[in-house]
DOVOKE-855684 format. One record per residue (C-alpha): residue number from 1; residue in one letter; x, y, z. Coordinates in Angstrom, 2 decimals. Example, Ala and Ser with C-alpha at 12.3 -4.5 7.8 and 13.67 -1.06 7.14 Angstrom:
BEGIN
+-----+-----+---------+---------+---------+
:   n : res :      c1 :      c2 :      c3 :
+-----+-----+---------+---------+---------+
:   1 :   a :   12.30 :   -4.50 :    7.80 :
:   2 :   s :   13.67 :   -1.06 :    7.14 :
+-----+-----+---------+---------+---------+
***
This chain:
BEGIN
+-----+-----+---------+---------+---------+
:   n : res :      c1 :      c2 :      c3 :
+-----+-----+---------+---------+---------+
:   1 :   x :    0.00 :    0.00 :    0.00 :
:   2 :   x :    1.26 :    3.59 :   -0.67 :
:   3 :   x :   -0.50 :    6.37 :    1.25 :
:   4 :   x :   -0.64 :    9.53 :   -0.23 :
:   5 :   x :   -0.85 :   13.13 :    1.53 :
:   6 :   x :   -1.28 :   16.47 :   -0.73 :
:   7 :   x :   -0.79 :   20.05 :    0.94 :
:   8 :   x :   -0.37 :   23.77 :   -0.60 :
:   9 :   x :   -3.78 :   24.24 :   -2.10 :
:  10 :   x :   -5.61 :   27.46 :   -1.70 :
:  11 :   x :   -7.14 :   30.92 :   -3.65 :
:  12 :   x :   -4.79 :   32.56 :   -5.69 :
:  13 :   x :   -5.62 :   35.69 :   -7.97 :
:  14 :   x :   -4.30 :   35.09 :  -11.86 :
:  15 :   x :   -1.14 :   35.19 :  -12.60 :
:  16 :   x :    0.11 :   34.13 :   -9.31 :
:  17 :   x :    1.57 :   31.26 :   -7.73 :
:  18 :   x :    1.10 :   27.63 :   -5.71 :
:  19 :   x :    3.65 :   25.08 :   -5.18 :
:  20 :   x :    0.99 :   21.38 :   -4.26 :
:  21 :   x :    3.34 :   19.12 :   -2.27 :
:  22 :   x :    2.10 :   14.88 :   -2.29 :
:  23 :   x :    4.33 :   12.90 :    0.48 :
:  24 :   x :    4.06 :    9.22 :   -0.02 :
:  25 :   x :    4.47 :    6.60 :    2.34 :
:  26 :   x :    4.42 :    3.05 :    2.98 :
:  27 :   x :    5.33 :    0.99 :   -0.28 :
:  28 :   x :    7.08 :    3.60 :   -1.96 :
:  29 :   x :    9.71 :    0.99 :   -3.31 :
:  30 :   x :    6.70 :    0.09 :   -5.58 :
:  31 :   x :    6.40 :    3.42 :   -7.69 :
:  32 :   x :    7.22 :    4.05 :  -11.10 :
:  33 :   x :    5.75 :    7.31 :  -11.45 :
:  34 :   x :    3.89 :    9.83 :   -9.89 :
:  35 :   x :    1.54 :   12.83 :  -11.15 :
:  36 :   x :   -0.52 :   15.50 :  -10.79 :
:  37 :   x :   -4.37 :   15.18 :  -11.87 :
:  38 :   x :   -7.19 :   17.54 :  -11.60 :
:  39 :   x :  -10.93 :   17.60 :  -12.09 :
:  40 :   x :  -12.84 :   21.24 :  -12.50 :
:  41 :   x :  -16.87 :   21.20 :  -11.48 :
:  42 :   x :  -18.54 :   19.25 :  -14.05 :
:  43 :   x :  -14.85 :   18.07 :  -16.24 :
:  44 :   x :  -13.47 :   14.89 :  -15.97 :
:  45 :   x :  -10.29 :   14.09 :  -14.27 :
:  46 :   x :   -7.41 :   14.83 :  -16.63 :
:  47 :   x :   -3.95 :   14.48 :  -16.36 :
:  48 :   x :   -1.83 :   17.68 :  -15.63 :
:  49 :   x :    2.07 :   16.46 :  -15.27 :
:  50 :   x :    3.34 :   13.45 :  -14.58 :
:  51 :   x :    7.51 :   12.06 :  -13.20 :
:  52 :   x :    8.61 :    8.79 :  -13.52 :
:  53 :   x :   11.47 :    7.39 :  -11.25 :
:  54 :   x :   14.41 :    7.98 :  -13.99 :
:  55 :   x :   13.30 :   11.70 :  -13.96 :
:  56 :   x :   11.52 :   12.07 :  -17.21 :
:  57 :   x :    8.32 :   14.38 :  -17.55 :
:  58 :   x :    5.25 :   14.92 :  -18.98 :
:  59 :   x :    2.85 :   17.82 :  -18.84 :
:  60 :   x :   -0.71 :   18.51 :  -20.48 :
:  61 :   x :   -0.14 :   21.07 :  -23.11 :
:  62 :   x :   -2.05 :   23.93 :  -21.48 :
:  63 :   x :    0.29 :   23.95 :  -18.45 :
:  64 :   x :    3.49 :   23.65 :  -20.33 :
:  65 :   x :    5.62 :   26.34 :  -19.45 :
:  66 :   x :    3.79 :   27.50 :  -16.58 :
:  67 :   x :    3.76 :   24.22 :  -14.04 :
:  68 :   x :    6.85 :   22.22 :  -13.42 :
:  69 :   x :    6.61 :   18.78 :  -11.58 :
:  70 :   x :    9.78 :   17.59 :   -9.65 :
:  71 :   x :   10.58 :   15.27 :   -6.89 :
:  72 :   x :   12.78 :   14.64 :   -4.09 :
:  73 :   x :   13.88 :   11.12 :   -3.34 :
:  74 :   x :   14.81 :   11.92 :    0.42 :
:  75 :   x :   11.63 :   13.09 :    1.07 :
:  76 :   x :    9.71 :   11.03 :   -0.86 :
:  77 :   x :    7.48 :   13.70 :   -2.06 :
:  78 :   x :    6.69 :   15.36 :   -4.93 :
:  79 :   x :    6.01 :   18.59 :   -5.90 :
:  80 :   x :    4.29 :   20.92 :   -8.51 :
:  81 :   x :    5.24 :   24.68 :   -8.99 :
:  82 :   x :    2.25 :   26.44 :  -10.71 :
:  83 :   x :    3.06 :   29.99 :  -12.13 :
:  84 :   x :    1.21 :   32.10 :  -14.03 :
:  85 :   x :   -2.08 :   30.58 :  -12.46 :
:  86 :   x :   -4.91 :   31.07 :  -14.87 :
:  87 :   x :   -9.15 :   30.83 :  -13.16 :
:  88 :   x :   -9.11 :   27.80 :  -15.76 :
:  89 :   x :   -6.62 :   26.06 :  -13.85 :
:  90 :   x :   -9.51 :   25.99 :  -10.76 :
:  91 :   x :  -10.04 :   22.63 :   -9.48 :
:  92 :   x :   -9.20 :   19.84 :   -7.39 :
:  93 :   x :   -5.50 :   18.62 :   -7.75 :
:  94 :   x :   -5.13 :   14.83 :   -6.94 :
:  95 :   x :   -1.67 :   13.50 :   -6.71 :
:  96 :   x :   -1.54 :    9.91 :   -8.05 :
:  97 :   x :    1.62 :    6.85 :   -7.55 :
:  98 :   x :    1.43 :    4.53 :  -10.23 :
:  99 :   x :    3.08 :    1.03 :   -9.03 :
: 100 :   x :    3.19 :   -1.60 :  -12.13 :
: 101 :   x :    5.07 :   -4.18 :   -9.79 :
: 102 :   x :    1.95 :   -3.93 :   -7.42 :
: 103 :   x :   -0.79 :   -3.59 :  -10.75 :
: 104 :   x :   -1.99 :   -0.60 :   -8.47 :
: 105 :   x :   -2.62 :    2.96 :   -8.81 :
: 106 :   x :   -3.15 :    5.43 :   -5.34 :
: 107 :   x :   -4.46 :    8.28 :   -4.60 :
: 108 :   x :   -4.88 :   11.39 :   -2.21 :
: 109 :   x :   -7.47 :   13.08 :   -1.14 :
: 110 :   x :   -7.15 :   16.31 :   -3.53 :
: 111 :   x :   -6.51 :   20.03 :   -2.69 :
: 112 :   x :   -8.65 :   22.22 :   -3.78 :
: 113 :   x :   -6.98 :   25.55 :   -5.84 :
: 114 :   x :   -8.82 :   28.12 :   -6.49 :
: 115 :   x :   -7.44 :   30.95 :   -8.97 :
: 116 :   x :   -9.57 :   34.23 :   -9.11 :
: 117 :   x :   -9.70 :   36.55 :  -12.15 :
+-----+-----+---------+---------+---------+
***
């Protein structure tokens, strides 16, 4: 089992900042990757950026350039810097450990960011 915890949500106006913080525990030997999802009111969930365990990353084209997702290894947590916040980036952010050696995906709860225009 991996246990995932998300923090650094909150109300931001546009164009400012957030840095969303997921600290795993428990099976963390397991994961292959970890990411960032969110889901607005009404959207489904999407992908939003996305690090596997050599380092490599992904993002969803209307974030490029704006979020970055990193990790660090000591702390077993990962992180996502959001600049340049946009009131379409409102939603819940779910942080998400994908383990193939387990066949399982986990999940936090979500933090909810708000970004006002």
């Amino acid at each position: 089992q991996v246990r995932l915890v998300e923090s650094g949500g909150g109300l931001v106006q546009a164009g400012g900042s957030l840095r969303l913080s997921c600290a795993a525990s428990g099976s963390i030997w397991s994961i292959n990757a970890m990411g960032w999802y969110r889901q607005a009111p009404g959207k489904q969930r999407e992908l939003v950026a996305v690090i596997a365990s050599g380092g490599s990353t992904n993002y969803v084209d209307s974030v490029k350039g704006r979020f970055t997702i990193s990790s660090s290894n000591a702390k077993n947590t990962v992180y996502l810097q959001m600049n340049s916040l946009k009131p379409e980036d409102t939603a819940v952010y779910y942080c998400n450990a994908e383990s193939t050696k387990l066949n399982q995906n986990y999940w936090g709860r979500g933090t909810q960011v708000t970004v006002s225009s």
